[in-house]
FIMIDO-130742 format. One record per atom (N, C-alpha, C): residue in one letter; atom name; x, y, z; residue number from 1. Coordinates in steps of 0.05 Angstrom, whole numbers, m for minus. Layout:
<rs>
+-----+------+--------+--------+--------+-----+
: res : atom :     px :     py :     pz :   n :
+-----+------+--------+--------+--------+-----+
:   a :   CA :      X :      Y :      Z : NUM :
...
+-----+------+--------+--------+--------+-----+
</rs>
This chain:
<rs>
+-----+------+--------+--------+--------+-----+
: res : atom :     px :     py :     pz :   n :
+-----+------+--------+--------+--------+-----+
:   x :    N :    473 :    808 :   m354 :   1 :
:   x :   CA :    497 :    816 :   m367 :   1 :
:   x :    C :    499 :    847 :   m368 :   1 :
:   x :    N :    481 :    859 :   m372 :   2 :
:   x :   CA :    476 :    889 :   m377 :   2 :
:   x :    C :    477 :    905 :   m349 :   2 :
:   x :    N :    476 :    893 :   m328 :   3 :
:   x :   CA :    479 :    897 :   m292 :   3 :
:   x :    C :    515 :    895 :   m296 :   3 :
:   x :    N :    518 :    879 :   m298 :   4 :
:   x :   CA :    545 :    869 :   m289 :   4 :
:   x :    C :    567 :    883 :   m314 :   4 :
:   x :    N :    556 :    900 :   m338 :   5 :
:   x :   CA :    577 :    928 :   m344 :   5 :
:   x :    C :    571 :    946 :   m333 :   5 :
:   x :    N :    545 :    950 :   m329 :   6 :
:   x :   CA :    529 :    980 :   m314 :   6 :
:   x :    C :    549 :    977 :   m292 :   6 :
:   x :    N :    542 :    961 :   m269 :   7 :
:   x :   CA :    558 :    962 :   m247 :   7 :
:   x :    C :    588 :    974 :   m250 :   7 :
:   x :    N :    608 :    958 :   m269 :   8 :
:   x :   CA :    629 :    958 :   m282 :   8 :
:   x :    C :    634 :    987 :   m290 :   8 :
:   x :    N :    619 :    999 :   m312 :   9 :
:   x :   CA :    619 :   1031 :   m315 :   9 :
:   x :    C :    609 :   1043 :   m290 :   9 :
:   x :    N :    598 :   1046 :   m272 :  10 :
:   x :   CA :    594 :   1059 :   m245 :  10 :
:   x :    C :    623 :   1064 :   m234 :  10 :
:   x :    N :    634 :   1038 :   m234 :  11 :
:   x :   CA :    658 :   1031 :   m218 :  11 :
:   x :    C :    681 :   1048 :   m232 :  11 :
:   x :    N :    682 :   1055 :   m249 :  12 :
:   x :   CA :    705 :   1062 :   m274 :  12 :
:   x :    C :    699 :   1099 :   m261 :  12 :
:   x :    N :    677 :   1097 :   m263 :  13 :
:   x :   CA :    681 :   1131 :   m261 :  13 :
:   x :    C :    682 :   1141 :   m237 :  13 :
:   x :    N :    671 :   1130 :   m213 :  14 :
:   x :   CA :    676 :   1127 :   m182 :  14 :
:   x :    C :    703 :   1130 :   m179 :  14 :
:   x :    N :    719 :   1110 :   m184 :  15 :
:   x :   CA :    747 :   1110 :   m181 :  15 :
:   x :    C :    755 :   1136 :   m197 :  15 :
:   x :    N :    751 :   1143 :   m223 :  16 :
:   x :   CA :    772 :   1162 :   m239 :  16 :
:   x :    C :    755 :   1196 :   m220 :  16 :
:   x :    N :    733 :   1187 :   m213 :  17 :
:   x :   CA :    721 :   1215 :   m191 :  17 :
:   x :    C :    743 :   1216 :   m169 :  17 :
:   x :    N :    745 :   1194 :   m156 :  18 :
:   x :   CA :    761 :   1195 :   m130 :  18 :
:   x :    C :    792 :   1199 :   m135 :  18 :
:   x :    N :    798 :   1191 :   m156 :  19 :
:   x :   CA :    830 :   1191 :   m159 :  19 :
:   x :    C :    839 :   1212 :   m161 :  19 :
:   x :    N :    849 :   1229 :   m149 :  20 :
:   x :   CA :    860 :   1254 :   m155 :  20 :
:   x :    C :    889 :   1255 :   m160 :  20 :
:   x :    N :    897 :   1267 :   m173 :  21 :
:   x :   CA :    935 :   1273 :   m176 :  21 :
:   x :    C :    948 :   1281 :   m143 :  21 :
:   x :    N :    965 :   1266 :   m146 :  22 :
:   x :   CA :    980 :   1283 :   m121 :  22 :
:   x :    C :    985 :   1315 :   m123 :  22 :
:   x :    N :    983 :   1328 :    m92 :  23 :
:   x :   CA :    976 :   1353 :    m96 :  23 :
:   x :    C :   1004 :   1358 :    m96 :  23 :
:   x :    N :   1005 :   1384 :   m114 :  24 :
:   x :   CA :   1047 :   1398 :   m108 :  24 :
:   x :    C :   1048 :   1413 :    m76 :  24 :
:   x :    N :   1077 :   1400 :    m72 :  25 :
:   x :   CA :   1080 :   1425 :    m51 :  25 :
:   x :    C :   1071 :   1461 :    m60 :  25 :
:   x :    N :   1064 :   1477 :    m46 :  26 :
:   x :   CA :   1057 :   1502 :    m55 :  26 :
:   x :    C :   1086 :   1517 :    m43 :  26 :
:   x :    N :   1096 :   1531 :    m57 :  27 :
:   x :   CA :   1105 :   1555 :    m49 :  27 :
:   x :    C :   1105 :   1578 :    m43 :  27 :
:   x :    N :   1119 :   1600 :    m30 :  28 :
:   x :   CA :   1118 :   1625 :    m40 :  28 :
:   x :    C :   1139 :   1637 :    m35 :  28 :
:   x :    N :   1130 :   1656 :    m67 :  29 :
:   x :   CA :   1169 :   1661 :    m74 :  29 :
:   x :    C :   1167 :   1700 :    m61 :  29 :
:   x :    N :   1184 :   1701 :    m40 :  30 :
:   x :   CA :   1185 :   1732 :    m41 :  30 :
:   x :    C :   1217 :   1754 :    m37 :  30 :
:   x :    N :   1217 :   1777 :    m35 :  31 :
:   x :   CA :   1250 :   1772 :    m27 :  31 :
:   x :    C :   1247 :   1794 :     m5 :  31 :
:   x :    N :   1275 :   1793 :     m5 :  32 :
:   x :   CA :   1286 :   1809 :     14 :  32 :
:   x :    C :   1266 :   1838 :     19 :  32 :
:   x :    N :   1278 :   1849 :      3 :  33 :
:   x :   CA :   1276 :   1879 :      2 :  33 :
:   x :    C :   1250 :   1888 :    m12 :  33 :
:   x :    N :   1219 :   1878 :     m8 :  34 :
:   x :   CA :   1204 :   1885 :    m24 :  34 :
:   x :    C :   1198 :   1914 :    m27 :  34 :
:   x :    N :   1179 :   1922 :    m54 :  35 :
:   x :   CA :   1186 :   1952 :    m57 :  35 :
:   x :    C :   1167 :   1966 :    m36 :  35 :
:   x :    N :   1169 :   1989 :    m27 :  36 :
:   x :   CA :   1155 :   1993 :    m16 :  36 :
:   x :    C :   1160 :   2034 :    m17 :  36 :
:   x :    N :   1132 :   2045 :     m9 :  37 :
:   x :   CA :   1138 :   2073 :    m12 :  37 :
:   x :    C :   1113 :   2093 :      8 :  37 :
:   x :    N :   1127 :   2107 :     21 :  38 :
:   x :   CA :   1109 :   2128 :     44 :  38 :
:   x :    C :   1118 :   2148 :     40 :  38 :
:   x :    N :   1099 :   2167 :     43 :  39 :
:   x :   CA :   1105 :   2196 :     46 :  39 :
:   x :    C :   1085 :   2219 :     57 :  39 :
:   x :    N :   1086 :   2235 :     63 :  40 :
:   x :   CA :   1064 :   2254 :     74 :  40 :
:   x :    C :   1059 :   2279 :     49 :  40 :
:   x :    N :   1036 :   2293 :     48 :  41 :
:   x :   CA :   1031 :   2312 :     33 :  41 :
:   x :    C :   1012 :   2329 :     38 :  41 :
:   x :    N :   1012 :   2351 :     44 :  42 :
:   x :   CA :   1001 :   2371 :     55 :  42 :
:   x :    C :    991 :   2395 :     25 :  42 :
:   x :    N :    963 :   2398 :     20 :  43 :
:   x :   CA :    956 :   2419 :     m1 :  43 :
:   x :    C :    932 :   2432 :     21 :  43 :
:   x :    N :    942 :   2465 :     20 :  44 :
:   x :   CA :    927 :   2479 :     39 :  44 :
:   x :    C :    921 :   2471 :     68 :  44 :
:   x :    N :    897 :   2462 :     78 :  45 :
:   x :   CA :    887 :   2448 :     97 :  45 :
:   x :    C :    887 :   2427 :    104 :  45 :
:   x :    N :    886 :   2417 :     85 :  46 :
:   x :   CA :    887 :   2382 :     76 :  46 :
:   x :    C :    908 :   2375 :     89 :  46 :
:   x :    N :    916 :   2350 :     99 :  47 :
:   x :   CA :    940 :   2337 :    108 :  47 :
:   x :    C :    937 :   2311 :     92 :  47 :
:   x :    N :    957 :   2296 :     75 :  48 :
:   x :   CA :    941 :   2263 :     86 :  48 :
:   x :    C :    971 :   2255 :     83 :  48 :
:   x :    N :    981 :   2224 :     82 :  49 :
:   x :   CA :    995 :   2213 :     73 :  49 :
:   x :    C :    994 :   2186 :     51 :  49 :
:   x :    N :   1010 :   2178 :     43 :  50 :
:   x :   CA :   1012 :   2156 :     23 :  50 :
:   x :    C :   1036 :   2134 :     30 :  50 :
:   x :    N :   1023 :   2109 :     30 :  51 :
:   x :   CA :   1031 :   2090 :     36 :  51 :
:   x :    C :   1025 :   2066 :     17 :  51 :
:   x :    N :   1048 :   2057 :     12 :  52 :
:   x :   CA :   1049 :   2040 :    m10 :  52 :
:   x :    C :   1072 :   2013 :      0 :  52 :
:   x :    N :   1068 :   1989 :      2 :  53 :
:   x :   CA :   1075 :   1964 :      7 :  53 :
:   x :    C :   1074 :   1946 :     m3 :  53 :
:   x :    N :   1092 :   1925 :     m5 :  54 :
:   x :   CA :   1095 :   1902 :    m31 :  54 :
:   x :    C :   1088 :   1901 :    m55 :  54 :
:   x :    N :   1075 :   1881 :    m64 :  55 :
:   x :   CA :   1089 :   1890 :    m92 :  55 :
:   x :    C :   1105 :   1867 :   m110 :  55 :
:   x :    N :   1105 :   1865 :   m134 :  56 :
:   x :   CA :   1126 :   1836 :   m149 :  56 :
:   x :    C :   1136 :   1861 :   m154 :  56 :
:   x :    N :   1165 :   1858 :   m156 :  57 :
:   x :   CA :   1185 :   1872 :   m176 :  57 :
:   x :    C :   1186 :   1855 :   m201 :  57 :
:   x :    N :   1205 :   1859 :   m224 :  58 :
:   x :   CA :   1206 :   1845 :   m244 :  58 :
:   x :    C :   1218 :   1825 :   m242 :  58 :
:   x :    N :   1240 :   1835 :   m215 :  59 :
:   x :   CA :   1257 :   1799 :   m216 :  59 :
:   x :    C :   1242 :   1782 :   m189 :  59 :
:   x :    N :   1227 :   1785 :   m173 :  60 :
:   x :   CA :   1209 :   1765 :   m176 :  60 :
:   x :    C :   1197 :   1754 :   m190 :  60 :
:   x :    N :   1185 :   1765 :   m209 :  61 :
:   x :   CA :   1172 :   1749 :   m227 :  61 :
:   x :    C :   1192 :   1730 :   m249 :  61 :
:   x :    N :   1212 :   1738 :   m243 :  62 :
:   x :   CA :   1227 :   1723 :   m261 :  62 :
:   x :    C :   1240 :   1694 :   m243 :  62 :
:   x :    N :   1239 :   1704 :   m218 :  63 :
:   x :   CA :   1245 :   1675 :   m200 :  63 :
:   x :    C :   1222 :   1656 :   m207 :  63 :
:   x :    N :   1195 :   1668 :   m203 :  64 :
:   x :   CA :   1169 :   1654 :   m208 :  64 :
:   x :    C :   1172 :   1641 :   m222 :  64 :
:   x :    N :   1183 :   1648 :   m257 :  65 :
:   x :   CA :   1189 :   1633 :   m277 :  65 :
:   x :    C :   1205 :   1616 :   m276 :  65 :
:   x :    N :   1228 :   1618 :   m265 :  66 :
:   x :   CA :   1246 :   1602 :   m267 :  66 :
:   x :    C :   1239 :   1581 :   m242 :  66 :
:   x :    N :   1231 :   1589 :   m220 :  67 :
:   x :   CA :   1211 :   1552 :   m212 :  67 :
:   x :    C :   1194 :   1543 :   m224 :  67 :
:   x :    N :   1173 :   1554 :   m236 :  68 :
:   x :   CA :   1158 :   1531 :   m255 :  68 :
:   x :    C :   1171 :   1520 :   m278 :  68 :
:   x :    N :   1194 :   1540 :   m289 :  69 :
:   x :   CA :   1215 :   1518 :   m307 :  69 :
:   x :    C :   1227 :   1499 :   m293 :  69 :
:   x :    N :   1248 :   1508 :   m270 :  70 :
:   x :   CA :   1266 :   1486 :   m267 :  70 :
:   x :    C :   1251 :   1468 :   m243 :  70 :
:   x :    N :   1236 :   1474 :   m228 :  71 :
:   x :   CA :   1228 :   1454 :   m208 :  71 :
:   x :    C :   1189 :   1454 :   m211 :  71 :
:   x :    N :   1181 :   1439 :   m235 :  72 :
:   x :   CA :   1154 :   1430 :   m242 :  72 :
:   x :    C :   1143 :   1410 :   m215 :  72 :
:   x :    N :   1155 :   1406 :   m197 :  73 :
:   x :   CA :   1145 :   1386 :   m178 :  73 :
:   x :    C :   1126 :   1408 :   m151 :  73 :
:   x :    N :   1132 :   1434 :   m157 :  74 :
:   x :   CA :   1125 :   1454 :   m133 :  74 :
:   x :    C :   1107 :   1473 :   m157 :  74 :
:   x :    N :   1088 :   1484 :   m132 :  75 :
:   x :   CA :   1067 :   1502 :   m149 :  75 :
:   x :    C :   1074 :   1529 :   m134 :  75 :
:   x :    N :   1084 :   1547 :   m147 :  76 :
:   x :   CA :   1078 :   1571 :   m139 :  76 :
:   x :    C :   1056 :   1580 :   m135 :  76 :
:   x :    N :   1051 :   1600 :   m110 :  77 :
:   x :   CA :   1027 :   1610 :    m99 :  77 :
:   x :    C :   1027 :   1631 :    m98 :  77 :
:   x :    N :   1000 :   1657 :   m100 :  78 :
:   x :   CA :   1005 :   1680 :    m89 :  78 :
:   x :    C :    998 :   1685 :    m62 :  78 :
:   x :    N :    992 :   1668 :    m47 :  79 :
:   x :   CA :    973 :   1659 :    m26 :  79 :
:   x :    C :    998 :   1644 :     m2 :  79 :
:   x :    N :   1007 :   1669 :      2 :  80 :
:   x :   CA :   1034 :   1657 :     32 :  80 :
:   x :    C :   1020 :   1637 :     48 :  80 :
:   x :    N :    992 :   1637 :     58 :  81 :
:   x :   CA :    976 :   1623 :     76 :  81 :
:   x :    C :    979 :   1595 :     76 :  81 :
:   x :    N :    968 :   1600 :     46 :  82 :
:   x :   CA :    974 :   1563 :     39 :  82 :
:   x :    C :    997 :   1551 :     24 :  82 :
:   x :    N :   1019 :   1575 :     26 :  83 :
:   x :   CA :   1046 :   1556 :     23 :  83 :
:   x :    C :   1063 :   1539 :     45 :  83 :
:   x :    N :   1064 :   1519 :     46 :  84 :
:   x :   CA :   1086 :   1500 :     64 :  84 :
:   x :    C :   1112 :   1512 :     57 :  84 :
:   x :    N :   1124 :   1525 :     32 :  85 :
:   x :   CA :   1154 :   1544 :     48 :  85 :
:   x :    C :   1152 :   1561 :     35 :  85 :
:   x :    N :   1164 :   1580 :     48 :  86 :
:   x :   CA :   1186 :   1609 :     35 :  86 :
:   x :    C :   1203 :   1606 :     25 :  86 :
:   x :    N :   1204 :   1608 :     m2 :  87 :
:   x :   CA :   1236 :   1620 :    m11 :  87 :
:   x :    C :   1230 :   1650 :    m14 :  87 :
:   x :    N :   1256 :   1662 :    m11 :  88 :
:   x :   CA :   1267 :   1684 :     m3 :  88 :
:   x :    C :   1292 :   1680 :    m28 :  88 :
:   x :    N :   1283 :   1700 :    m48 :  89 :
:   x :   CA :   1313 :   1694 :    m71 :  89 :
:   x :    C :   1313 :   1729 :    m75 :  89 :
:   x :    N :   1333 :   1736 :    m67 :  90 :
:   x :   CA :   1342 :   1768 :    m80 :  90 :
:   x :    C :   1363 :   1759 :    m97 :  90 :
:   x :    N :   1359 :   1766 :   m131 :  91 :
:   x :   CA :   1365 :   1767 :   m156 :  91 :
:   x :    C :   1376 :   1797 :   m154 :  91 :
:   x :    N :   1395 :   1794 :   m161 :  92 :
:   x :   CA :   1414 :   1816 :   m178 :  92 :
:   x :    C :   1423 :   1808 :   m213 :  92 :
:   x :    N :   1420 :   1833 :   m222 :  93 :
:   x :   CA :   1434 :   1828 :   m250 :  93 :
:   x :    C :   1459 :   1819 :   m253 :  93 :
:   x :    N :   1476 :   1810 :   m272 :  94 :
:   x :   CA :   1506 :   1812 :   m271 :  94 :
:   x :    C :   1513 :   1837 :   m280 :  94 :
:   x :    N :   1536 :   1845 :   m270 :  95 :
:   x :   CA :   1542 :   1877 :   m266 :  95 :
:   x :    C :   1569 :   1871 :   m276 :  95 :
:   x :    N :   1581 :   1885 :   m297 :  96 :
:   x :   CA :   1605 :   1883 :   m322 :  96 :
:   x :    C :   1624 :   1888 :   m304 :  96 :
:   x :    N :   1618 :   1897 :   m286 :  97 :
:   x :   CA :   1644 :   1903 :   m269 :  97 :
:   x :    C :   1648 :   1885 :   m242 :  97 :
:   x :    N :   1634 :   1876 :   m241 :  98 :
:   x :   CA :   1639 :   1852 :   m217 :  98 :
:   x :    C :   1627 :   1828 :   m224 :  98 :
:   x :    N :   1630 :   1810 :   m247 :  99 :
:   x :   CA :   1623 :   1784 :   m258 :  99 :
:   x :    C :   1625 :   1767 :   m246 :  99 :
:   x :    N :   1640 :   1757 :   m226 : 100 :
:   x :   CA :   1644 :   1732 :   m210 : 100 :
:   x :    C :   1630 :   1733 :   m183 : 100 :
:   x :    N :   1613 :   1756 :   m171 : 101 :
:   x :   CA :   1604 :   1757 :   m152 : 101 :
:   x :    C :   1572 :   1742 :   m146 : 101 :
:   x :    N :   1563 :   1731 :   m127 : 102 :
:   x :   CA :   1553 :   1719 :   m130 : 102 :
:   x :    C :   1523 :   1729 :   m120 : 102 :
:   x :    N :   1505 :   1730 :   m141 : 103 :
:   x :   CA :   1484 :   1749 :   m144 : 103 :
:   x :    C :   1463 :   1741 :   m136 : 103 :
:   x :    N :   1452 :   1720 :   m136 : 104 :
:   x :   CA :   1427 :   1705 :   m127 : 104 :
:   x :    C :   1436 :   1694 :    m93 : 104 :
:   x :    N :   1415 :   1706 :    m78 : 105 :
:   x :   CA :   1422 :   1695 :    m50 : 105 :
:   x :    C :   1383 :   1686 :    m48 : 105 :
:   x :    N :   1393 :   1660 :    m32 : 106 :
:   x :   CA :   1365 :   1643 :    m28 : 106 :
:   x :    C :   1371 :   1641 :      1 : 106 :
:   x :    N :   1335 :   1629 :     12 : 107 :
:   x :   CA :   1342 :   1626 :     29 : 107 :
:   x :    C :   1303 :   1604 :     27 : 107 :
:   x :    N :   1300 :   1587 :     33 : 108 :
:   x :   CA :   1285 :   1570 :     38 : 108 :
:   x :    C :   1267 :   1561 :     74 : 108 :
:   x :    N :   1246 :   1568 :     80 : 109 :
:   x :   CA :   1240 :   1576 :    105 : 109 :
:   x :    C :   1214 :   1545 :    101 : 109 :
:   x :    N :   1205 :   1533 :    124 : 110 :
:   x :   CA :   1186 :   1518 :    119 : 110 :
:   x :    C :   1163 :   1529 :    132 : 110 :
:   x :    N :   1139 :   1515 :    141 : 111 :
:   x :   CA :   1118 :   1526 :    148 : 111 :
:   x :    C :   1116 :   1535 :    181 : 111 :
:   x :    N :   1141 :   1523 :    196 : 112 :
:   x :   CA :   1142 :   1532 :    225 : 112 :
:   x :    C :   1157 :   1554 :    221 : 112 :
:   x :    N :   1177 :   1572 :    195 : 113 :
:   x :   CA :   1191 :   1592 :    198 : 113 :
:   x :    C :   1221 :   1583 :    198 : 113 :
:   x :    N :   1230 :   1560 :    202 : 114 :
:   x :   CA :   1252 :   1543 :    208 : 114 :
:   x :    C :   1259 :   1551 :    175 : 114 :
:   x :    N :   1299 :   1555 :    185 : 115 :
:   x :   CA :   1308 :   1565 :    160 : 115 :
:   x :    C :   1324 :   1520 :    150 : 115 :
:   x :    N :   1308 :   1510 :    126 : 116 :
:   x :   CA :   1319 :   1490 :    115 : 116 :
:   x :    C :   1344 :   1492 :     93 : 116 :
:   x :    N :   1348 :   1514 :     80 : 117 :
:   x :   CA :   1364 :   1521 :     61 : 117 :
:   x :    C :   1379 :   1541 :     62 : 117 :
:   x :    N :   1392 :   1546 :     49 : 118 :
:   x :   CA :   1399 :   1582 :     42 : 118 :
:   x :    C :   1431 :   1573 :     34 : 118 :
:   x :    N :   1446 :   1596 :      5 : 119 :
:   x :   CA :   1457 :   1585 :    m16 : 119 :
:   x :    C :   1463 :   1614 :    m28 : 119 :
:   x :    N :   1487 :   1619 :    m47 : 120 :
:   x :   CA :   1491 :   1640 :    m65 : 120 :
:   x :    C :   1500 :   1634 :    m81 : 120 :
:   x :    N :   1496 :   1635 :   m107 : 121 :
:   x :   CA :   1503 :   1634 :   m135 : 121 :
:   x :    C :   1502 :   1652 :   m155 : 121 :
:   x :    N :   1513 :   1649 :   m173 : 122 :
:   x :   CA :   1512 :   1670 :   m195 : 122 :
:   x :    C :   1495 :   1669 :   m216 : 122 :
:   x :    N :   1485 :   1643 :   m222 : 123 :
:   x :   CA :   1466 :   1647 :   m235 : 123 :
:   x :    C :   1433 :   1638 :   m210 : 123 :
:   x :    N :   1418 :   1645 :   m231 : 124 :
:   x :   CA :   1395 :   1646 :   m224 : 124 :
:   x :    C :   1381 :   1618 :   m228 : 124 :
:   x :    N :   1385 :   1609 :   m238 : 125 :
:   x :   CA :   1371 :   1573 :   m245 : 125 :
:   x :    C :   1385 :   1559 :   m227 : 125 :
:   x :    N :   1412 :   1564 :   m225 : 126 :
:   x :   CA :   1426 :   1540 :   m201 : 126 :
:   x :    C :   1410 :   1554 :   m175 : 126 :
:   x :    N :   1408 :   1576 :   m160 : 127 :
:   x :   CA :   1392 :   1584 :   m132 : 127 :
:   x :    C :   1368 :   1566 :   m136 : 127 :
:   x :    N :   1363 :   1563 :   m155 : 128 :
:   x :   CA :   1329 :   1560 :   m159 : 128 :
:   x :    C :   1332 :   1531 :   m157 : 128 :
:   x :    N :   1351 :   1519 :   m171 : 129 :
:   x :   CA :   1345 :   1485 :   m179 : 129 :
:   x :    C :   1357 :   1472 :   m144 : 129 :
:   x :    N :   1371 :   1488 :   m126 : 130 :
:   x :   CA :   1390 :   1486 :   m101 : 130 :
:   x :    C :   1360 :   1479 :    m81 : 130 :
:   x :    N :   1347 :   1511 :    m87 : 131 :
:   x :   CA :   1323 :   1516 :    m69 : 131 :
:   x :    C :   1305 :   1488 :    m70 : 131 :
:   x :    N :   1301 :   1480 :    m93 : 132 :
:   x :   CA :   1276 :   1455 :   m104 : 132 :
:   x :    C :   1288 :   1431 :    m96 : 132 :
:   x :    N :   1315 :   1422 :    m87 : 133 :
:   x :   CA :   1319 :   1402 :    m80 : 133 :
:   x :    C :   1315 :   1398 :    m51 : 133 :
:   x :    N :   1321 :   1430 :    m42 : 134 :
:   x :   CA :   1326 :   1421 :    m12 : 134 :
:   x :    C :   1289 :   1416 :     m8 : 134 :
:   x :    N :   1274 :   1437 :    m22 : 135 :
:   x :   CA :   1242 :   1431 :    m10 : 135 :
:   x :    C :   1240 :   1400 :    m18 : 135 :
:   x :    N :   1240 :   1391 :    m44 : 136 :
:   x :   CA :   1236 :   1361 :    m47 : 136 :
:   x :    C :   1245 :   1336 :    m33 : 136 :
:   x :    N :   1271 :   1357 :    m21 : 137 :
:   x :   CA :   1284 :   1335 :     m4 : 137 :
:   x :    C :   1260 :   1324 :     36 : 137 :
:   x :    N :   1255 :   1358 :     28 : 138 :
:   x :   CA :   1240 :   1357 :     58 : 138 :
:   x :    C :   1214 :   1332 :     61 : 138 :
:   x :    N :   1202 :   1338 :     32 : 139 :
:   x :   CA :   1176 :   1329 :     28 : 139 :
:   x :    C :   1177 :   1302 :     18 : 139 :
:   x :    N :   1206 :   1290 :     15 : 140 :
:   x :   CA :   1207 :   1258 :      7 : 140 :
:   x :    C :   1197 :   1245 :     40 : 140 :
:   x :    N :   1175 :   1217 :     32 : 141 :
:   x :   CA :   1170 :   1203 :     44 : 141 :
:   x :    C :   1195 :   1197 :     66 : 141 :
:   x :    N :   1183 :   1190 :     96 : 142 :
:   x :   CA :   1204 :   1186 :    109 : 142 :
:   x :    C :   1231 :   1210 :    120 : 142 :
:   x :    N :   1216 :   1232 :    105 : 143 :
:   x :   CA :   1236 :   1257 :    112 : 143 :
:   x :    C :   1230 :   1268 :    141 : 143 :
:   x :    N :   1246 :   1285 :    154 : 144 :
:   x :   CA :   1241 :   1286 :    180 : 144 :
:   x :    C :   1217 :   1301 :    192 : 144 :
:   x :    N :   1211 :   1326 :    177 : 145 :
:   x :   CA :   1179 :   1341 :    188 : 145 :
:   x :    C :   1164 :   1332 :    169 : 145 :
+-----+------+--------+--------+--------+-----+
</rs>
């Protein structure tokens, strides 16, 4: 009797070892225009230059947030390598003087570079919740890649 729970507990934790969660699609969120800055500088003899490249701005990081709010089914990455897509979201503020313009431009790329999405809205949660359907849509069973 004492074999046949032992066995039984073996079995219980084997399985809950092997069972893993399904993994999220990974993303990575970047935009357009990242910051970037060069210049040369010369003191006496010396020559050198300065070069400076990417970079989060603040409203990336605010896209960041707003996919782990509105689309919990995808994991943001900082690691382009092992993301299956690109979004591409340049965020603009709303600007008092041109309110109706449409400020969030997306654009959704998969892992061959192939453009699946792309969208402009004014707010920032609709680009974002637009972007997460089209990836979820890619990655539903039976979808075409």
């Amino acid at each position: 009797m004492k074999t046949k729970s032992a066995c039984s507990a073996v079995l219980i934790i084997a399985m809950s070892v092997c069972a893993t969660p399904a993994q999220k699609t990974r993303v990575f969120v970047t935009e357009t225009n990242a910051p970037q800055a060069s210049g040369d500088a010369s003191v006496g003899d010396a020559k050198g230059s300065l070069v400076f490249t990417g970079g989060t701005s603040p409203q990336n990081v605010e896209v960041m947030k707003a996919f782990a709010r509105y689309c919990p089914a995808v994991l943001v990455t900082a690691n382009r390598e092992k993301a299956e897509y690109l979004v591409q979201l340049d965020h603009e503020a709303i600007n008092p003087t041109t309110p109706f313009v449409h400020g969030n431009k997306v654009a959704v790329f998969d892992k061959d570079e192939d453009l699946i999405y792309s969208n402009s809205t004014r707010i920032l949660s609709s680009a974002v919740k637009g972007a997460c359907a089209a990836i979820l849509q890619q990655t539903a069973p039976g979808a075409g890649k």
